[in-house]
C-alpha positions, -999 to +999 in steps of 0.1 A: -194-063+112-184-035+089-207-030+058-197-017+024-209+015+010-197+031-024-182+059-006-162+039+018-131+050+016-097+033+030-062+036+040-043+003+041-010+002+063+014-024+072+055-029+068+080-038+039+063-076+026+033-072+045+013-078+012-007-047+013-006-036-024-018-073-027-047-070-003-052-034-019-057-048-052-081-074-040-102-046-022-099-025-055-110-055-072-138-068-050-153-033-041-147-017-077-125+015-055-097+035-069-067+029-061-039+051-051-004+034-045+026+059-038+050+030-042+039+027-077+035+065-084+075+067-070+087+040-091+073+052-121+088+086-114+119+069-111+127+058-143+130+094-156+147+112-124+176+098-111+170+121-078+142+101-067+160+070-081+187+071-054+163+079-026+141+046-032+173+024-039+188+038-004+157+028+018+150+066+019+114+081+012+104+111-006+095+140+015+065+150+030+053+177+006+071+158-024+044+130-020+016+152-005+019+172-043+017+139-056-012+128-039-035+164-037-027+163-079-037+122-082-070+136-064-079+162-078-076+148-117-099+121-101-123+140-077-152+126-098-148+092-094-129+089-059-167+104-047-185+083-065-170+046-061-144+051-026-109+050-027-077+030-008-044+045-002-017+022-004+017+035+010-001+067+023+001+080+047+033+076+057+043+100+084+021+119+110+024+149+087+009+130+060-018+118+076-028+156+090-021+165+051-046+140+041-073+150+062-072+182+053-072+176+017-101+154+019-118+173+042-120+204+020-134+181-008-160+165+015-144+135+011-147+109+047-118+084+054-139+058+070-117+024+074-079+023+085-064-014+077-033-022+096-014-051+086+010-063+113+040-081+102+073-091+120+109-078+106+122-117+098+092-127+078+095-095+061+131-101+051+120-136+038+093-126+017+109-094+000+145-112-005+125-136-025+101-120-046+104-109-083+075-079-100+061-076-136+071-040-141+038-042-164+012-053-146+025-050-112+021-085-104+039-100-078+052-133-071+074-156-047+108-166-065+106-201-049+074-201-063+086-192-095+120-217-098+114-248-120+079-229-139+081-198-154+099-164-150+076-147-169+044-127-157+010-151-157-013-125-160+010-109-191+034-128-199+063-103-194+099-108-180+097-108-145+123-088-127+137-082-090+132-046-073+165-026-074+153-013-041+148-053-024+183-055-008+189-066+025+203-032+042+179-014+022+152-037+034+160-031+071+161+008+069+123+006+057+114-013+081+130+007+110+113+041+092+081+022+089+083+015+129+090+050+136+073+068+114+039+047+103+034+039+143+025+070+151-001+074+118-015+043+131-020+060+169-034+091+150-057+068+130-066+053+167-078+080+184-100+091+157-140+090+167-151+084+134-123+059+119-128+021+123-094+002+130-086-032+116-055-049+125-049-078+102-024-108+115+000-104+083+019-134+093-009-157+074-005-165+038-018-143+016-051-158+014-059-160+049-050-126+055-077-115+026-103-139+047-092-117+078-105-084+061-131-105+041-145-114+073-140-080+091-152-061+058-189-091+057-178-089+017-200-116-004-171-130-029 
């Protein structure tokens, strides 16, 4: 059983719908970390560059050293308190490139990446959870449309408009997922044949409490 430290810090992987910015959140939440979602950091950068725009609504991802910038920059304006509470990366690393980027970065800040989560998830349930979800382009909150029918479109947590992701279509949908397998795989294998990095796979077929009481359990956190 895994204990928590304050300078644990975590990489969480898994593919389209796998619910890891929602276990993220919960482990941000639980643990007090920082959190680091390049999802989020993309989107936002969206809005204002049409560029990047186009490559998230086609299924595409940034480059490597487009979102390696991003992520040395999101570091180093937060060096101070990534050391001193942990950190998870959500949506990073992506690619084997990434992940060698990553370990030199933190490396060279005496940072340790001690836990890799990996969140394993089949294509079809991926397709039915994504097609049906809706976002609070607030708050980030995220929330099943069959849920949502007959109650409330509008965001619990803030009550704002909830919307659908321009990128959750169903070719678009299927070209993440087929990156994911060939490009995240082989993270996951680097991650694996690290000495000092625990692996946790996590079955991501559970609801989404069940797959928290997975890494709860793996994790020994008192909630």
């Amino acid at each position: 059983m895994i204990m928590h430290t304050n300078r644990n810090n975590y990489v969480i992987l898994g593919p389209p719908g796998s619910g890891k910015g929602t276990q993220a959140r919960k482990l941000v939440f639980h643990l007090n970390l920082m959190y680091l979602s390049t999802g989020e950091i993309c989107r936002q950068l969206a809005r204002d560059d049409n560029g990047i725009k186009s490559i998230i609504e086609s299924g595409r991802l940034l480059s490597d050293i487009q979102i390696t910038t991003l992520i040395r920059r999101y570091i180093k304006d937060n060096i101070a308190q990534i050391k001193n509470k942990g950190i998870i990366f959500d949506g990073f690393p992506r690619t084997l490139q990434q992940a060698k980027d990553l370990s030199i970065i933190l490396d060279n800040l005496n940072i340790k990446l001690n836990i890799v989560f990996v969140i394993k998830l089949k294509l079809k349930e991926s397709m039915n959870r994504i097609l049906g979800r809706k976002i609070c382009n607030v708050c980030s909150s995220i929330y099943n449309y069959e849920h949502s029918v007959g109650r409330s479109i509008h965001c619990a947590t803030c009550n704002n408009v909830l919307i659908e992701r321009s990128d959750d279509k169903v070719n678009t949908l299927k070209r993440r997922f087929e990156i994911y397998q060939k490009q995240t795989e082989v993270v996951i294998e680097y991650y694996n044949n690290a000495p000092d990095i625990v692996m946790l796979f996590i079955d991501g077929e559970q609801n989404e409490q069940q797959v928290f009481q997975q890494i709860n359990k793996k994790l020994n956190i008192i909630i």
